[in-house]
Each structure stands twice: as C-alpha cells, then as structure tokens.
N, C-alpha and C positions, 0 to 999 in steps of 0.2 A: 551538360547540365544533368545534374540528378534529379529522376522525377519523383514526385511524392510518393513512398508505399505505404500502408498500412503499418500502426505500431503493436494490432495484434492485440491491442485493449477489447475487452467488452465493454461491449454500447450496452447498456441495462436503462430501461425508462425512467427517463428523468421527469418526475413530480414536479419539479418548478416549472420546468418549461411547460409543462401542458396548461397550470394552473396561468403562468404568462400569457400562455395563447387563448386562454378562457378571457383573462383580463382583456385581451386586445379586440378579442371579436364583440365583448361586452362595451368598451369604448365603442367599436365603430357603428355599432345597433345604435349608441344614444347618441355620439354625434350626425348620422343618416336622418335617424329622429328630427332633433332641431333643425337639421336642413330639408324635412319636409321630403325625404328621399329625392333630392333631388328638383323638388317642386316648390319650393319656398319663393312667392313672387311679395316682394315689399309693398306692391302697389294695393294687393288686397286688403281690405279693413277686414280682419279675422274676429270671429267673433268672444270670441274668448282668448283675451290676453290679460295679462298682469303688468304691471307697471316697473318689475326687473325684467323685463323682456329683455332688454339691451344691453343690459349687462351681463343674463345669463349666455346671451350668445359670444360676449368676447370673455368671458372665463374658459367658457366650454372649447370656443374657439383656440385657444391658449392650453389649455388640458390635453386636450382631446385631437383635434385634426393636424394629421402628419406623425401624429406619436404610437398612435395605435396600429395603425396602419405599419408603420419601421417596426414595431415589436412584431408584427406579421413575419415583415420580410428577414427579419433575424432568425426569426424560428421554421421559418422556410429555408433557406440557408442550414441552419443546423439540421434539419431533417433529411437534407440532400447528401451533406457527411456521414450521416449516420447508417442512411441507408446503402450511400456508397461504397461505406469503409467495410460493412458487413459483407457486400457480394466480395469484394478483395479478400475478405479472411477465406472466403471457400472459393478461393480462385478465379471467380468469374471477373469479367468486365460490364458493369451498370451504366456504359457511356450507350446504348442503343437502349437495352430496356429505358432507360431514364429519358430516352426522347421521345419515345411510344408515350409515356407517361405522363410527356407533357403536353403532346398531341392531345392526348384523352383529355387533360386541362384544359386546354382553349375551348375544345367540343363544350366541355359543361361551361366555359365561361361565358360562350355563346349562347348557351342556353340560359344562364342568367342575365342575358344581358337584355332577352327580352322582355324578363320582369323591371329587372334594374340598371339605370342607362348609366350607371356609374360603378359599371363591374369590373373587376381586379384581376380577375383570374385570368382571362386572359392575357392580358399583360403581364404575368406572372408566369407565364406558359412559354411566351418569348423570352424574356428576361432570365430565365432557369435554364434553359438552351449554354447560354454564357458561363451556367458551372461546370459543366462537362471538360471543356481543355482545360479552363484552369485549377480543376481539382488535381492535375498533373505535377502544376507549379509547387517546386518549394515552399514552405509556409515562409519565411525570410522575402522571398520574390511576391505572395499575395499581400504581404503589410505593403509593398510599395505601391499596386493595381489598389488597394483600399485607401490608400492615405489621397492618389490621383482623383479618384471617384469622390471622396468625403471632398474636397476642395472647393466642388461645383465648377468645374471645367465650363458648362456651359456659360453661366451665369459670371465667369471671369475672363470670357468669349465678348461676351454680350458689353462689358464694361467696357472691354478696351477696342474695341471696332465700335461700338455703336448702336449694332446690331439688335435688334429687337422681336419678339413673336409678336404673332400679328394678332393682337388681342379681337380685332373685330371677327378674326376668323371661326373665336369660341363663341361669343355673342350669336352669330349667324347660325352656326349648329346646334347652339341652344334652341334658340328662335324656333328651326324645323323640326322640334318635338315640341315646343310647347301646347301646340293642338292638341294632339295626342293627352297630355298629360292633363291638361285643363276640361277638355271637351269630349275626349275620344271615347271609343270602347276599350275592351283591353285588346284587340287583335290591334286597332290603330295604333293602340299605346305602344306592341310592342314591337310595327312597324316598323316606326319611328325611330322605337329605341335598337332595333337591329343596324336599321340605316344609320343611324349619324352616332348612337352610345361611345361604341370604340374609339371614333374620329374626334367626341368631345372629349375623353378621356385622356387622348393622346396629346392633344393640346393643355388640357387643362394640367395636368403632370409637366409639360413642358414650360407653362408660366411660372409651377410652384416648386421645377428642379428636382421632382420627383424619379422621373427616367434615369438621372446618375446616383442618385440618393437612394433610389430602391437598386439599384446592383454593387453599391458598396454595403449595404444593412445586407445580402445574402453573402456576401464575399465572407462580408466578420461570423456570419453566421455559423457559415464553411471553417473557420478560424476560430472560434468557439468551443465547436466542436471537436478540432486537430489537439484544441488545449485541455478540452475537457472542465473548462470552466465553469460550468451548469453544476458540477460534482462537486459536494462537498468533501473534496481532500485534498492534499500537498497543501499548499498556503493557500488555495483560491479567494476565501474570504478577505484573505488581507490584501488579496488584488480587487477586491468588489469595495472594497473599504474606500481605497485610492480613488476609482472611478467616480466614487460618491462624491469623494472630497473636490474631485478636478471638473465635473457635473457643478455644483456647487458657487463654485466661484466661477465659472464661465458662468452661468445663470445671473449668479448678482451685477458682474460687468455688465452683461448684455442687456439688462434689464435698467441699468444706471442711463446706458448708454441708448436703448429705445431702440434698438436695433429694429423691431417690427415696422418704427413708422421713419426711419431714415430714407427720402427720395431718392438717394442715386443708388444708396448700397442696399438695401434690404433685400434685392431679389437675389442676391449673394448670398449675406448674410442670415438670412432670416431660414434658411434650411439646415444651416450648420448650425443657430441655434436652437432650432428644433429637435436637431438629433440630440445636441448635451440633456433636455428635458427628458427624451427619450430614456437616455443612458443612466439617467437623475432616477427616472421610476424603472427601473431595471436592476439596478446596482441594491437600491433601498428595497426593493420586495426581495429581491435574492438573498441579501445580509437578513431577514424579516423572517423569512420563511427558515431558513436554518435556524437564526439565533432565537426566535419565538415561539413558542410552541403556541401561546394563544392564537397568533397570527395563523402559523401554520392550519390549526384546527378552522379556525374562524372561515378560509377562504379557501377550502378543501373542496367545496362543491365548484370552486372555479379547474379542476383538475379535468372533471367528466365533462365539464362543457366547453374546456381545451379540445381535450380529444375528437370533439364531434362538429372539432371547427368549420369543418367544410360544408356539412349540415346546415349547422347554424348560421355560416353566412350566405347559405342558401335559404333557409325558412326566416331569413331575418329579409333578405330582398321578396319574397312571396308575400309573408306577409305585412309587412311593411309598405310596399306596393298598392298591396290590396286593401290596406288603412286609409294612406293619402289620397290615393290618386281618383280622379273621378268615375271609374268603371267601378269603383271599390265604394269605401266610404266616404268617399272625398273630404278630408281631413284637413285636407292643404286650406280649403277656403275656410274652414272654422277656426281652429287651433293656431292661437302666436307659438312663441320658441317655448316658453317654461312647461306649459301643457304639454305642448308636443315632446319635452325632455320627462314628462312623469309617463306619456308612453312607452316612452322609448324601455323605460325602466321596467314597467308590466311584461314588454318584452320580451328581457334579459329576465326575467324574471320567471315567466311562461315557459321558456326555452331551455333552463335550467335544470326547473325542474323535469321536462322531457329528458332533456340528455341523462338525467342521474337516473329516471325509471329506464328510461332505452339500456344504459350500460348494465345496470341490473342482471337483463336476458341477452343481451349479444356483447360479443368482444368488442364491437365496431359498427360506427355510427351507420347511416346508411346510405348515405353517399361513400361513406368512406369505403364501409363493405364494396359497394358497388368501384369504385375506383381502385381498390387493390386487386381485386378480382381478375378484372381485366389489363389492369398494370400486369399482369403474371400471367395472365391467359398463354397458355404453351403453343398457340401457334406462332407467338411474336417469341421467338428460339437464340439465344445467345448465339448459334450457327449462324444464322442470317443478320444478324445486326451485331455484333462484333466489330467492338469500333477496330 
C-alpha cells in the first residue's frame, strides 16, 4: 500500500472556513442558551416566558443541535490536514507533536469542564488521536473509513441485536449534578461537573450517535482539505452546487417521511439526517460567500470570531455558567427558551465584538496564543516523539 504524501500545494488561510467556524461556535453559544447550559429543568415555573416557547425550542432544536457542533468537527478535521500537510512539506513528522497537542486539549477541556458539564474538548482530544494513522491512508481508502462511520454502525448494531444504551444511566449522572447546578456554590458546581460532565457526555453522544458521527465529520474534514475544497478554484463550486442539490432532496424526503419522530428508526436515522442539514448550510454559505459579495461583506466579522474559536468556546462556557447557574445569576430559574435565546444572542454578540478588537492587536486569540505556544514549546523535539 502506498501511504499518503504531501501534494506540495500551499495551505494559505482560508476565509470561509474561519467565518464557518465563527458560525458554528455562534450556533452553539445560542443553542447552550436555550438549554439553560445545560440546566433547563421543565418543572420550573420561569418566570419570564413567551407563549412561542415551544416552538422556539423545536425550530432551534432542528437548526441548531448537532449541526453546529459537525461544522466544528469538519473544521477540526481540516485544521489537522493543514497542519499536518505543512510539517510534511519541511520534512517533519506532526504524528507526535499532534498528540502533545492533544494532551494539552483534554487539559483545557478539563478545565472547562469545570465551568461547563457539557465540554467537547475533551472528547475531541481522544477523537483527534484517530487522525494520526489514518492521515497515512490513501484518500480512495478514507472515503471507505468515512462512508463506515457516516452509516451509524452503532445505531445499525443496536437495530439488529436489540441492543440498547442504558438511558437511566444518563438520568442518574444528571441527577448527581443537579445539586450543584441548582443550589451550589461554584466550587460544588464544578465538583460535580468534574465528577460525572465527561461521564454524561459520553453517554449522552452515545444515545445521539455522536462518537461515530464526530469521527466521520473529522475524517471528511481531513478529506476536504486533501481536495482543497474550501478553495475557490478547479470546479469546486460546481461540486458545492451538487452537495446542495443532494442536501436538498434528502432534506425534503426526510422531512416527508418524519424521520425525527419514527420509533424504531430514528436513533439511526435521525443523525444521518442531521449531517445532510449540516451539509445543506455548508454547501449554501460556501457557494454565498464566493458568489456574493453582499454576503461575503455582510458576515466578515464571523471570520475573527472563527479564529478565536477556542476563546470563545471557552468565554461562552464562563460566562454562560456564570449567567445560569445559581452561584452566578441564576438565570435557569427565571428565563423560558425565547429569552434565554435573545441572551444567548447578547453573547454572540459581546463576544464578537471582543474577538474583532482582540485581533486588531494580536495575531491569536488567547487561548489560542496560549495552545500554540506550547503545541511547539521545544522541549517536546520531533527527536523524541517521532512517530
């Protein structure tokens, strides 16, 4: 077998994808929102709600959770080629620096995990482990590791044996933060959320089919950027055209067909229609941003607060946190879904503008700063970790 090498292109900053990954951490700020970070209990009479309550949350819900989140892990995915393809043009090998790097990820995910008991990053730190050998594979060999993954192996597991998660066991680890989150201090609060965060994440991603659907979205990611898709040149638009088109009509089937509320199939189905949504607003900003220049102008400040993603999904779990939860403003007991959605937007909002004065004076956010930093720190030496 021949292993992948470098085609020796320059990787130059691609403007879409940051402005993408602006869009994505700006979904996941306003859906965190309506779910009250995490702390959304029904039984609470809140005291300021609106009568679209329940509908904003199954639009939002339908928008927003699972989409935002897969444009993450694509662009994570593409960052892992980019960066990898670069150490290849000057000889190195990025399979040791890039596990260093994701060590340092889990660290900071831990450390938001005590703010936020619904942190990703860590789970992104394991998960990213998994590009290292297969950035090896022929890209012809990753379409078929992609197309396995896109399937929901699990959830085609689970159909034909019977098989089921043990849904009380997310119930239960909710349960032993809900002290915390309702009554605590913030040390209780982030007790709690150190103890059981991870545990309910890991369950919770394995009800919603997330664990194979976030390592197919980095795989294409890796594959994105082999193709150089993000670029506008060779035909790419008329491959974003197609996507649209084939987005599209899976959408209008799936939607004929209710796939969300089918009982036997939906914990199948309903992840693989999630991604076509995903692909539907990916495809459409991508063709948007080339072919419009209004557009382009218009969502230009979603570029700087791409770049300062890690930032931002870090000051969006702080303060965030420190809105809801009761050591903070306790927000959860006041606020239904629609309020809690025009926060979330202040935000994204707040946060924005940070990012665009931050990049103003520094190249790099300041987590970022700080994570590249030490991504490269010279005592961690291509000598010693040399895959």
């Amino acid at each position: 077998m021949n292993f992948y090498k470098t085609l020796g292109l320059k990787n130059s900053r691609i403007d879409v994808a940051d402005a993408l990954r602006g869009l994505a951490v700006a979904g996941i700020i306003l859906y965190h929102s309506v779910e009250h970070f995490n702390m959304y209990d029904g039984s609470i009479a809140h005291a300021y709600t609106l009568g679209c309550d329940d509908w904003m949350a199954d639009v939002l819900a339908l928008l927003l959770s699972g989409k935002m989140y897969g444009i993450f892990a694509l662009l994570f995915g593409l960052s892992f080629f980019i960066m990898n393809d670069n150490q290849q043009q000057r000889g190195n090998c990025f399979s040791g620096r890039f596990t260093w790097r994701m060590f340092l990820l889990a660290m900071l995910g831990i450390v938001n995990t005590a703010f936020f008991d619904g942190d990703i990053l860590f789970s992104y730190a394991i998960y990213g482990l998994v590009l290292i050998p297969l950035s090896y594979l022929p890209t012809k060999w990753l379409w078929w590791v992609v197309a396995f993954f896109f399937i929901q192996p699990i959830e085609i597991y689970s159909l034909i044996t019977g098989w089921q998660v043990d849904a009380s066991s997310l119930g239960e680890v909710y349960g032993n933060m809900y002290y915390g989150h309702q009554h605590g201090s913030f040390l209780e609060n982030a007790y709690g959320n150190l103890r059981y965060g991870q545990v309910a994440t890991y369950y919770w991603c394995m009800m919603k089919g997330r664990h194979t659907q976030t390592i197919c979205l980095f795989i294409l990611g890796m594959l994105v950027g082999r193709k150089r898709w993000f670029y506008n040149e060779n035909n790419n638009l008329a491959l974003w055209k197609k996507v649209l088109v084939v987005s599209i009509l899976v959408l209008i089937v799936g939607g004929i067909a209710d796939v969300r509320h089918m009982e036997t199939w939906s914990n199948w189905l309903y992840p693989i229609y999630n991604f076509f949504i995903l692909s539907f607003v990916v495809s459409g900003f991508v063709l948007l941003w080339y072919g419009k220049e209004w557009f382009r102008k218009g969502l230009s400040f979603l570029r700087q607060f791409g770049k300062m993603s890690l930032t931002n999904y870090f000051l969006q779990s702080i303060i965030g946190c420190g809105l809801f939860a009761y050591y903070g403003f306790n927000l959860q007991t006041k606020l239904g879904i629609t309020y809690a959605f025009f926060v979330g937007i202040a935000m994204v909002v707040v946060q924005c503008l940070f990012s665009n004065l931050w990049l103003k004076y520094h190249s790099h956010g300041p987590f970022e700063g700080i994570w590249k930093k030490l991504t490269w720190i010279k005592s961690v030496s291509y000598t010693h970790l040399r895959a």
